[in-house]
C-alpha positions, 0 to 999 in steps of 0.5 A, a space after each residue: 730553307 737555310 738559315 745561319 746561325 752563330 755559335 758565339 752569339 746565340 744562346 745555348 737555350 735558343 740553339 736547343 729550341 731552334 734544334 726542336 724545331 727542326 722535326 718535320 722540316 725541310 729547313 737547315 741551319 748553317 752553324 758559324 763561328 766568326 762568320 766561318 761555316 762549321 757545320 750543317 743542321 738538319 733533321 733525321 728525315 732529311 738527312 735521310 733523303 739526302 743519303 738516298 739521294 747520294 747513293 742514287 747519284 753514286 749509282 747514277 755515276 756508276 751506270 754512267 761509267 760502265 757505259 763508257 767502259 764496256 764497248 772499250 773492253 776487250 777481253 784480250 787485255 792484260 790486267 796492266 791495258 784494262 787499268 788504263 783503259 778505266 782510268 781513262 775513261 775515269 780521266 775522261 769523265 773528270 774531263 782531264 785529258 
């Protein structure tokens, strides 16, 4: 769960409790300022799955790209023909033609 959390009107005590209470939790807090969001609060083990869950999708994007790439790859290319043929297929990916 999400929950906001002004600096200029929350208590320096409070956010310390309300930080306490994060261990264990999947909850996360969104610090604003004026009603401008600075930063996103959440706990160890969170913040823990969150990193492998972009790596996997970072891996994910990769597995993706290479299969993209590999039947286009002609061992032939000079180094100029191969980096244009990845960043098509980059462009291709990002949907830009």
């Amino acid at each position: 769960m999400e929950k906001v959390i002004d600096l200029n009107k929350t208590p320096k005590k409070k956010l310390i409790d309300l930080l306490k209470e994060l261990r264990g939790t999947e909850d996360r807090y969104i610090l604003t300022a004026n009603g401008i969001p600075l930063a996103v609060v959440m706990s160890q083990d969170e913040y823990e799955k969150y990193l492998v869950q972009g790596q996997a999708e970072v891996q994910a994007g990769m597995e993706e790209f290479l299969a993209k790439v590999r039947p286009r790859m002609d061992h032939n290319l000079s180094e100029e023909e191969l980096a244009k043929e990845i960043n098509d297929v980059i462009h291709e990916m990002r949907g830009i033609k």
